[in-house]
MOPAC internal coordinates of N, CA, C and O (Angstrom, degrees):
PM7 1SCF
backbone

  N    0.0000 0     0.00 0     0.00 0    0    0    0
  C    1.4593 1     0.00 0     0.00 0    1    0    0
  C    1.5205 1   109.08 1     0.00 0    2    1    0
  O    1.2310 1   120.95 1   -35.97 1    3    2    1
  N    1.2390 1   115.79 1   144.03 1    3    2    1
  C    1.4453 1   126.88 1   165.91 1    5    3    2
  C    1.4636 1   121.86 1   -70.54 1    6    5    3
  O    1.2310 1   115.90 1   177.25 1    7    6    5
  N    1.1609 1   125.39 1    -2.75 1    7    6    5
  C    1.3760 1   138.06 1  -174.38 1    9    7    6
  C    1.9484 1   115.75 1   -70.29 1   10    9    7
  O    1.2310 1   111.44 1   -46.19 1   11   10    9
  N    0.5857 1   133.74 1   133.81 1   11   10    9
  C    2.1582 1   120.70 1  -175.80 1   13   11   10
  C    1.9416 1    86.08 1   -93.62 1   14   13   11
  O    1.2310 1   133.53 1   -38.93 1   15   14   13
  N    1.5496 1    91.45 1   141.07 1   15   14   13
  C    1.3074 1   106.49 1  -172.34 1   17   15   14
  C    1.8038 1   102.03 1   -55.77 1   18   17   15
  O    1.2310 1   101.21 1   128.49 1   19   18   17
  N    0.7944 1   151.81 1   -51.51 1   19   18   17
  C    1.3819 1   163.68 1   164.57 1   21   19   18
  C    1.5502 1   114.77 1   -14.11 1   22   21   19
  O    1.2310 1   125.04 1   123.71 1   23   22   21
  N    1.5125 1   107.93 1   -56.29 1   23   22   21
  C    1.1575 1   116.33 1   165.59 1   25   23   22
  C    1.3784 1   152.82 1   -66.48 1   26   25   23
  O    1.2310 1   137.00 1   147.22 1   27   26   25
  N    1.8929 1    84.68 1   -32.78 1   27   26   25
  C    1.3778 1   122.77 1   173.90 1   29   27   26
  C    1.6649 1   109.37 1   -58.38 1   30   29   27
  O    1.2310 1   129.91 1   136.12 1   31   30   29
  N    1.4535 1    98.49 1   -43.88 1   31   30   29
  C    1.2033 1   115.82 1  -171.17 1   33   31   30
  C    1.5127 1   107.79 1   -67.95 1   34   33   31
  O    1.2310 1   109.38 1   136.01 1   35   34   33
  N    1.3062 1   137.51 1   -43.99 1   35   34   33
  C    1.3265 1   155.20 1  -179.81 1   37   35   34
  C    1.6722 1   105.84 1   -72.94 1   38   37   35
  O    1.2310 1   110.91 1   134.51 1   39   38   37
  N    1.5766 1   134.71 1   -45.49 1   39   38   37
  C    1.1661 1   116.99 1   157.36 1   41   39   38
  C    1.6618 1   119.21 1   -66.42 1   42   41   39
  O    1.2310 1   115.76 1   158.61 1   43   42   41
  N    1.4824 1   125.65 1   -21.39 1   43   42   41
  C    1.1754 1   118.55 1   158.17 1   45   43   42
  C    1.7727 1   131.19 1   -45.66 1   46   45   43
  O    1.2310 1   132.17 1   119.13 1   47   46   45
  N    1.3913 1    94.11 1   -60.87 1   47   46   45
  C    1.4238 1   102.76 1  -179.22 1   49   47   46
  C    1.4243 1   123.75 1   -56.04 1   50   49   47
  O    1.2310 1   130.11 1   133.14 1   51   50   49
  N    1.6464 1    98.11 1   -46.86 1   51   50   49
  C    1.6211 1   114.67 1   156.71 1   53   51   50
  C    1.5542 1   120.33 1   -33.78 1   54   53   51
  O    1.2310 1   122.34 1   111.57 1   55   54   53
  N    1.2416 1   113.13 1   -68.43 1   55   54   53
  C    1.3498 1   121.21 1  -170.30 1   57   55   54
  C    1.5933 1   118.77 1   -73.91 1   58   57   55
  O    1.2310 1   127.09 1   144.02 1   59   58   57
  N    1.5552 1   103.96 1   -35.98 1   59   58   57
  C    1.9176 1   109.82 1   158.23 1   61   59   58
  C    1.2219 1   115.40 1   -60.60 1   62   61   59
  O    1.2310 1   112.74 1   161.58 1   63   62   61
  N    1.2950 1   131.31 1   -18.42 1   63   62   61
  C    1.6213 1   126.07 1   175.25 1   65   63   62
  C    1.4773 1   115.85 1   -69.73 1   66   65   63
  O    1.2310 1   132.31 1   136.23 1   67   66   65
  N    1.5664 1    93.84 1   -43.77 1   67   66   65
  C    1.5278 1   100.40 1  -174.88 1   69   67   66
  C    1.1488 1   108.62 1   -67.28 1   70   69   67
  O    1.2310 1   108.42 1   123.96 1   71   70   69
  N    1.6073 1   139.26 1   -56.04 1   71   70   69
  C    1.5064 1   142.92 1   153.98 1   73   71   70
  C    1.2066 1   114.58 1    -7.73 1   74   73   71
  O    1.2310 1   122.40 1   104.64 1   75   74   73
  N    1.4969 1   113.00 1   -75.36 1   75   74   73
  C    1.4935 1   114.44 1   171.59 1   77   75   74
  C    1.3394 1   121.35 1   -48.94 1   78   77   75
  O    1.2310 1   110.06 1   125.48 1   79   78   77
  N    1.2361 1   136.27 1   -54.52 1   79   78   77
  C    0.8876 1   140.89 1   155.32 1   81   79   78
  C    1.7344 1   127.72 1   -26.17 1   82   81   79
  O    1.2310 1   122.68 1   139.15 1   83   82   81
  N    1.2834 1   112.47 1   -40.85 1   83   82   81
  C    1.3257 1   130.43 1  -177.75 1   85   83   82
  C    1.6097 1   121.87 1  -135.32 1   86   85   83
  O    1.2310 1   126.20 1  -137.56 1   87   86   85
  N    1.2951 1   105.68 1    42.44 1   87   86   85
  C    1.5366 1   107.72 1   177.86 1   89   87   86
  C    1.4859 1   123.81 1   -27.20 1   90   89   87
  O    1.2310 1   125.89 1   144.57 1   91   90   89
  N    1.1857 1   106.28 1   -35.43 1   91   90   89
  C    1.6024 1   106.89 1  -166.13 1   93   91   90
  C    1.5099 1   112.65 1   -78.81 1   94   93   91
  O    1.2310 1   120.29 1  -179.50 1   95   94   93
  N    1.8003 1   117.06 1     0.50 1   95   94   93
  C    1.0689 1   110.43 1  -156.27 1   97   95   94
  C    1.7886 1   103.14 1   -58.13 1   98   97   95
  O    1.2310 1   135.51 1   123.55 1   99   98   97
  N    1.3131 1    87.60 1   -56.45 1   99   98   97
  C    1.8455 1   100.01 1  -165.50 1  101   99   98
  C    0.8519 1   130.33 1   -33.93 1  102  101   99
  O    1.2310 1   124.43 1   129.11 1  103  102  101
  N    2.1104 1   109.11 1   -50.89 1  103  102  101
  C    1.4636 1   106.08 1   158.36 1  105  103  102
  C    1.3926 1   153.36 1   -70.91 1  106  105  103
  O    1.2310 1   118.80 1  -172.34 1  107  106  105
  N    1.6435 1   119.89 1     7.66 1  107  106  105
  C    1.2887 1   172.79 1  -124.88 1  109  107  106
  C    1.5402 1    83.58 1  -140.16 1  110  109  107
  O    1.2310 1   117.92 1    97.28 1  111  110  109
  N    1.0763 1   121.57 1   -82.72 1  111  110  109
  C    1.7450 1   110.98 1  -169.76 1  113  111  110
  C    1.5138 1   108.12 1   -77.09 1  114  113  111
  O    1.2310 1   116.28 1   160.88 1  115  114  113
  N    1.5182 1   124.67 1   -19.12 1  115  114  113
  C    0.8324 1   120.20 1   166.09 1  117  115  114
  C    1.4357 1   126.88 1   -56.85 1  118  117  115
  O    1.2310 1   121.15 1   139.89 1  119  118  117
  N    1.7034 1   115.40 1   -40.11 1  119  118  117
  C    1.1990 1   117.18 1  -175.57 1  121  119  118
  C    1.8675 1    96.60 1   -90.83 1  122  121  119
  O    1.2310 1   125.57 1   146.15 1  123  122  121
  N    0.7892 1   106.91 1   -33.85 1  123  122  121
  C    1.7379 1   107.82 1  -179.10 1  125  123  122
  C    1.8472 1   113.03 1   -59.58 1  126  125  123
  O    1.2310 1   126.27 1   174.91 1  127  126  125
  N    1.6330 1   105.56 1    -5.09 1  127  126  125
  C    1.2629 1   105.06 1   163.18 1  129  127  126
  C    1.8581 1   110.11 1    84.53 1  130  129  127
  O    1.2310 1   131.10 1  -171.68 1  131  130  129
  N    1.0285 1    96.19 1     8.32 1  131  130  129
  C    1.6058 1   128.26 1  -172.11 1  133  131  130
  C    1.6359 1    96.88 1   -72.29 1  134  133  131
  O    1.2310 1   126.43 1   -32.73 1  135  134  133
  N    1.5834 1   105.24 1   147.27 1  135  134  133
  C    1.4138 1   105.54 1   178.86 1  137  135  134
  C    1.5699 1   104.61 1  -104.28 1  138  137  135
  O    1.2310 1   117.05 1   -11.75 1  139  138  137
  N    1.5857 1   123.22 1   168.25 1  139  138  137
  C    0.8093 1   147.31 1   147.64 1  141  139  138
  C    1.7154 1   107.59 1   -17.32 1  142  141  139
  O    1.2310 1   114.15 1    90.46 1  143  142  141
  N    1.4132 1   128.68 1   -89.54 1  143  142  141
  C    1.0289 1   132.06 1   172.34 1  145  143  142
  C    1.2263 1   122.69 1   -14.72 1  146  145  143
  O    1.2310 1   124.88 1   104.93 1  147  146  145
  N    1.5514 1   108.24 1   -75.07 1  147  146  145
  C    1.6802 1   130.00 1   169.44 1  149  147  146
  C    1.6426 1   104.66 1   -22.24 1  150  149  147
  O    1.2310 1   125.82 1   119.94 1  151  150  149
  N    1.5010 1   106.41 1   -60.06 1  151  150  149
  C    1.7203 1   115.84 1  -160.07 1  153  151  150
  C    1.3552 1    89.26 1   -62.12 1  154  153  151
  O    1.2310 1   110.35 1   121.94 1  155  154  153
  N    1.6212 1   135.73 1   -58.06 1  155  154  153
  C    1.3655 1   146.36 1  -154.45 1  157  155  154
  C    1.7375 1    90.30 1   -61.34 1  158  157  155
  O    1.2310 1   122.27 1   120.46 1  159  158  157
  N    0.8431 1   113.25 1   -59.54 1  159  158  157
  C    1.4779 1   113.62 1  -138.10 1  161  159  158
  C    2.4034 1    85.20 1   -73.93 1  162  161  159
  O    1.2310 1   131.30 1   133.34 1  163  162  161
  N    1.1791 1    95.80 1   -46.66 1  163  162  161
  C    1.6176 1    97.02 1  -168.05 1  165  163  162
  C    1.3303 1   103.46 1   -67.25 1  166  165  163
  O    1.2310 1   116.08 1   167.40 1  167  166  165
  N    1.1340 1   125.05 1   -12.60 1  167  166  165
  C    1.8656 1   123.43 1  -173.48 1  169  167  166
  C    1.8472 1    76.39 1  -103.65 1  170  169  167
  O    1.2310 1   104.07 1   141.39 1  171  170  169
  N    0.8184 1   146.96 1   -38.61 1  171  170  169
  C    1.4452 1   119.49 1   165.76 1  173  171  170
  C    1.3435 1   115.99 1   -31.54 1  174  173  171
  O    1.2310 1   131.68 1    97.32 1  175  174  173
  N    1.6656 1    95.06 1   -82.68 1  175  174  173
  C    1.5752 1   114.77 1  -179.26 1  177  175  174
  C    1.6354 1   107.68 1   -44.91 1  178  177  175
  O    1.2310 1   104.54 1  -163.91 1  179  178  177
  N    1.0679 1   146.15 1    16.09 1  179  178  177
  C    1.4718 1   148.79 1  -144.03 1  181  179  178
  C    1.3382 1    94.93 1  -137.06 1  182  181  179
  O    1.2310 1   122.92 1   125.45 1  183  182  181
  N    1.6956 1   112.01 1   -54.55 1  183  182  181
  C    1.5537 1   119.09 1  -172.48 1  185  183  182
  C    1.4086 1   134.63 1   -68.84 1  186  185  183
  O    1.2310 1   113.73 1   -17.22 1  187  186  185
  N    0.8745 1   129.46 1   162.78 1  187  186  185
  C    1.8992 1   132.74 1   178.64 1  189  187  186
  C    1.3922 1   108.14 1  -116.81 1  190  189  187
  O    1.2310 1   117.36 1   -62.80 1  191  190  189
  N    1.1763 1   122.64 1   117.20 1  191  190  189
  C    1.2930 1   135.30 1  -168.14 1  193  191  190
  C    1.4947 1   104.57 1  -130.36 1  194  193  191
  O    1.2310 1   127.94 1   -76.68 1  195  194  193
  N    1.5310 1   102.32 1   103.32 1  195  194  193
  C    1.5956 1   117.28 1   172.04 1  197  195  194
  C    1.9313 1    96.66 1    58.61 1  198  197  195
  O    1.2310 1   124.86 1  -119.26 1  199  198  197
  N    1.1067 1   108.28 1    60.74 1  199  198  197
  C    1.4153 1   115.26 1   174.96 1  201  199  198
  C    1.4674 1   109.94 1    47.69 1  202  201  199
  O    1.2310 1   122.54 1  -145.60 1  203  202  201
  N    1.3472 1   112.74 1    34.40 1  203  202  201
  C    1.7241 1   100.62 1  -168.87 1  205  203  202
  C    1.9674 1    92.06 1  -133.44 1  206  205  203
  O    1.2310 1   110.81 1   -43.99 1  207  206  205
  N    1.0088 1   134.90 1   136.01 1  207  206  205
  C    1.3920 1   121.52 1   161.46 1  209  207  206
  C    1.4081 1   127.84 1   -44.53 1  210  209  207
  O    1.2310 1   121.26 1   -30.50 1  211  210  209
  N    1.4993 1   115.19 1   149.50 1  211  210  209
  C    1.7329 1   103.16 1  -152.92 1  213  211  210
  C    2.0671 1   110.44 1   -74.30 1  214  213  211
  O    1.2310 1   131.98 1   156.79 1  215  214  213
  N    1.6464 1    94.47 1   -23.21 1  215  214  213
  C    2.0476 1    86.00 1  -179.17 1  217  215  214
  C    1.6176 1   113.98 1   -81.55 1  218  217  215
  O    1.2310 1   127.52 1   160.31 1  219  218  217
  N    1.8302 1   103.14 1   -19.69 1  219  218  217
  C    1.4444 1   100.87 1   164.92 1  221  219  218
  C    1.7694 1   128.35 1   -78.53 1  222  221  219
  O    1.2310 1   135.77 1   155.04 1  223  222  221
  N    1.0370 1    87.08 1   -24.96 1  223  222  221
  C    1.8028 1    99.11 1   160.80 1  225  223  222
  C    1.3974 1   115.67 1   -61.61 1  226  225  223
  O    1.2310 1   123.07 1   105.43 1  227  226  225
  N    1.2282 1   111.73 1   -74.57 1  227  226  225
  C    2.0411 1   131.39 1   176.68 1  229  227  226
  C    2.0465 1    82.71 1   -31.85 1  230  229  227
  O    1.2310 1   124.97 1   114.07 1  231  230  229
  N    1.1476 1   108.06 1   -65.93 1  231  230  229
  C    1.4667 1   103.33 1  -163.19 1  233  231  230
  C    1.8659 1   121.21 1   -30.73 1  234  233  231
  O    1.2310 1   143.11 1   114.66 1  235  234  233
  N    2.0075 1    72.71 1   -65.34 1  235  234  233
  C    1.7983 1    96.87 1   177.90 1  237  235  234
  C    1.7087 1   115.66 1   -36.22 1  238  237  235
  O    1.2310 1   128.65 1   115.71 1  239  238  237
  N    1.5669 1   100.94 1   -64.29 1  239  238  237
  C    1.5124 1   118.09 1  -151.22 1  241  239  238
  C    1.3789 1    98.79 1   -94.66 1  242  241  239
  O    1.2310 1   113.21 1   123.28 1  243  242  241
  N    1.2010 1   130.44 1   -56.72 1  243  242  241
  C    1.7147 1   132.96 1  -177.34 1  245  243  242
  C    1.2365 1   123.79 1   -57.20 1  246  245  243
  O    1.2310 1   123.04 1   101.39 1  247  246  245
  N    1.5937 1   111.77 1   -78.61 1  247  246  245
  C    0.9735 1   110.58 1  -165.35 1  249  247  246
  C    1.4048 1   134.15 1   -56.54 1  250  249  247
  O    1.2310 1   120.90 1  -176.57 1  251  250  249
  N    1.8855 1   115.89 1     3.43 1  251  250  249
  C    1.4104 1   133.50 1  -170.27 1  253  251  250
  C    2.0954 1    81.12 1   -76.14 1  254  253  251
  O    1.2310 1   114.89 1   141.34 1  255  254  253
  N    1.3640 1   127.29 1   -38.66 1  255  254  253
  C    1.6016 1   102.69 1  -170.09 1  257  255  254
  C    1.4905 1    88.13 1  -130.61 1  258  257  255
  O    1.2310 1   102.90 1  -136.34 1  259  258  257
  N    1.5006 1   148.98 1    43.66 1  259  258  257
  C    1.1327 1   118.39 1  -177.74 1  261  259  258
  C    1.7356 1    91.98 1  -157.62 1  262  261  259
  O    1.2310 1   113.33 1   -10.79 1  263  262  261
  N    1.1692 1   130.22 1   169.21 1  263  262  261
  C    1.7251 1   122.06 1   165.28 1  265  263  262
  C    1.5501 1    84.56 1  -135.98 1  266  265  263
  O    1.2310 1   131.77 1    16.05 1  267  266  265
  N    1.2759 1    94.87 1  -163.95 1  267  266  265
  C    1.7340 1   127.00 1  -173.00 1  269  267  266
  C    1.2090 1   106.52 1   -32.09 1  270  269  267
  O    1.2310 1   121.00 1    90.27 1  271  270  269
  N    1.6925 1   115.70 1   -89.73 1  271  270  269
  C    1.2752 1   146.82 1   178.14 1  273  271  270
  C    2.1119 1   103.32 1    -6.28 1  274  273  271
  O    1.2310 1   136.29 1   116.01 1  275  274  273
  N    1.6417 1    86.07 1   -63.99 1  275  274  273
  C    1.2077 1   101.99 1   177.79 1  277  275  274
  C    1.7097 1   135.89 1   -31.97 1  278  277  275
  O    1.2310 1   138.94 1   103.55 1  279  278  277
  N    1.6271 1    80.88 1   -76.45 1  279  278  277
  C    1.5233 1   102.36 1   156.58 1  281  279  278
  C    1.1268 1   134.36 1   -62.13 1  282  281  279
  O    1.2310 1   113.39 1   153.07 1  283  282  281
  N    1.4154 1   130.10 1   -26.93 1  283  282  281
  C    1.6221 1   137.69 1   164.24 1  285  283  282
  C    2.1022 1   100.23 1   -58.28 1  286  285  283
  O    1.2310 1   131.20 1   136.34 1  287  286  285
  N    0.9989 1    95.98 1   -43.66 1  287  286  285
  C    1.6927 1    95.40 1   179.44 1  289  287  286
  C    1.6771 1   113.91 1   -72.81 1  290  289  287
  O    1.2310 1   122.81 1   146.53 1  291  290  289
  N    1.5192 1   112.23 1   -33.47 1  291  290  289
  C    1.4858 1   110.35 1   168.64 1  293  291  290
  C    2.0430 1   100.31 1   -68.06 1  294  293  291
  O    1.2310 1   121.28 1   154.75 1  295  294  293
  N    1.0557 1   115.17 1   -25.25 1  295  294  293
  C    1.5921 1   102.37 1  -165.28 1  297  295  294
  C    1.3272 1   104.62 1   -95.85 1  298  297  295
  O    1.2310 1   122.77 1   174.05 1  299  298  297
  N    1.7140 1   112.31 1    -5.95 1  299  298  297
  C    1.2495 1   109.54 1  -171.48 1  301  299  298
  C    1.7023 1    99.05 1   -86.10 1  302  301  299
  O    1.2310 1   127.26 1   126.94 1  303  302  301
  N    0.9833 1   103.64 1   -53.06 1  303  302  301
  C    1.8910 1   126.13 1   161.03 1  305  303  302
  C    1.2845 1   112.26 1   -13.21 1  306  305  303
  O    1.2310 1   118.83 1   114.73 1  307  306  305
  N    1.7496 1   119.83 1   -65.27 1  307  306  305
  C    1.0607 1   144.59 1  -166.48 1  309  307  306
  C    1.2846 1   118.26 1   -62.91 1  310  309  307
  O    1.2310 1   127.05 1   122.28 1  311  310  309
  N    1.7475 1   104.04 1   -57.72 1  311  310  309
  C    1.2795 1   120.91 1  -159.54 1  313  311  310
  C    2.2531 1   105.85 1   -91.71 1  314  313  311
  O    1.2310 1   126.37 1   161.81 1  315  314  313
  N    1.5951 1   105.36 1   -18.19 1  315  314  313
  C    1.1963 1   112.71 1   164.05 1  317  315  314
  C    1.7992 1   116.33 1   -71.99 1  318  317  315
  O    1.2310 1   117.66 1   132.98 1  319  318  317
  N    1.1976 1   122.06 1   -47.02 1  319  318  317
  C    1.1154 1   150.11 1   176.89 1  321  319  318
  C    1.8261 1   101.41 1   -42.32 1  322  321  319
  O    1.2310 1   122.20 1   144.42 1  323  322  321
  N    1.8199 1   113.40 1   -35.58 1  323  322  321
  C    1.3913 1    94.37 1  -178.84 1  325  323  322
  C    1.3257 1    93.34 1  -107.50 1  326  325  323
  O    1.2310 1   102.46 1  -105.27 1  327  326  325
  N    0.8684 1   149.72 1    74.73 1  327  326  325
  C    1.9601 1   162.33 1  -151.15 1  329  327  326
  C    1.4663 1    91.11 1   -31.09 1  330  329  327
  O    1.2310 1   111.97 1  -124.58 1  331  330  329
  N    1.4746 1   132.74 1    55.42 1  331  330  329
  C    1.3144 1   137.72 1   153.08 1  333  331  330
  C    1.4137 1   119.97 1   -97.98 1  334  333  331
  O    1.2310 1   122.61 1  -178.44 1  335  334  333
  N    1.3217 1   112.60 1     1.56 1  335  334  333
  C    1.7907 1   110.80 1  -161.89 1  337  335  334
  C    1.7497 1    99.44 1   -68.33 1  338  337  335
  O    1.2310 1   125.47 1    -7.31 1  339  338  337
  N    0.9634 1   107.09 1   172.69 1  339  338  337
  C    1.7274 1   103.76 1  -168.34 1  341  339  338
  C    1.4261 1   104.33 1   -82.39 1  342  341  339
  O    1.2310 1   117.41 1   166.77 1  343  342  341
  N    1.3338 1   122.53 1   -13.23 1  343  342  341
  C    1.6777 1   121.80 1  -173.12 1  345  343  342
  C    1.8927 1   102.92 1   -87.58 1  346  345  343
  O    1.2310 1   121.88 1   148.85 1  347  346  345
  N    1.2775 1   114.00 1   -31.15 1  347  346  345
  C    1.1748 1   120.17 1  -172.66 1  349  347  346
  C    1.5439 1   108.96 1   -79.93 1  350  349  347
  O    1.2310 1   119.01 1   152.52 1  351  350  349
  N    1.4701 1   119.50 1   -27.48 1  351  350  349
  C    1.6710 1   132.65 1   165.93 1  353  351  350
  C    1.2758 1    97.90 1   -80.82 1  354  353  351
  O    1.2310 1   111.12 1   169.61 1  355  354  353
  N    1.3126 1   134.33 1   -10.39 1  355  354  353
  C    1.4545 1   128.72 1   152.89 1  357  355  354
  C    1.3613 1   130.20 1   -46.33 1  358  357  355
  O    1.2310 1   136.40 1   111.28 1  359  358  357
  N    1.5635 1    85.86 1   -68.72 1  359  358  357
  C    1.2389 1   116.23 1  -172.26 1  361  359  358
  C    1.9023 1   106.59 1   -51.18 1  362  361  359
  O    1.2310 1   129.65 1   115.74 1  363  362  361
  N    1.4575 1    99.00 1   -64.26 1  363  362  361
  C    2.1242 1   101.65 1  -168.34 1  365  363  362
  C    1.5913 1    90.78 1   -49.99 1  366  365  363
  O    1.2310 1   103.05 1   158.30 1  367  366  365
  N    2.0096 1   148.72 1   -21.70 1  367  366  365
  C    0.9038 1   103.78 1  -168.77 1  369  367  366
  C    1.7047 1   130.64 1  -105.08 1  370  369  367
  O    1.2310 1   120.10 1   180.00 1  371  370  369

């Protein structure tokens, strides 16, 4: 990934808060027929990153060396990593 571990780490924490916070999201887009992406990208927009909201953050800090592509693979990373992604609540049923 193109991401610097530092950051990675800070959209992580960001985006695990919101999870915790909202367990039910996954299966919610899961049953709503919702993709993977969708969940990644809105638990972004959901998160607080260094007291800043998470697409005004991505703006600040990322996008100076990274675009979309990029970041969809850090959120894909992230959000696979806590076995909540909607394909993996697929999968156990």
């Amino acid at each position: 990934m193109k991401i610097t571990n530092e950051h990675y780490a800070k959209m992580e924490a960001g985006c695990n808060a919101v999870l915790a916070a909202h367990p039910e999201l996954p299966e919610q887009y899961r049953a709503a027929g919702l993709s993977d992406m969708r969940l990644n990208w809105d638990v972004l927009r959901a998160a607080t990153i260094d007291d800043t909201p998470g697409i005004p953050w991505i703006c600040r800090n990322l996008y100076c060396y990274m675009n979309d592509t990029h970041i969809g693979t850090a959120l894909k990373n992230i959000i696979g990593n806590t076995g909540l992604s909607t394909k993996a609540l697929a999968a156990q049923k």
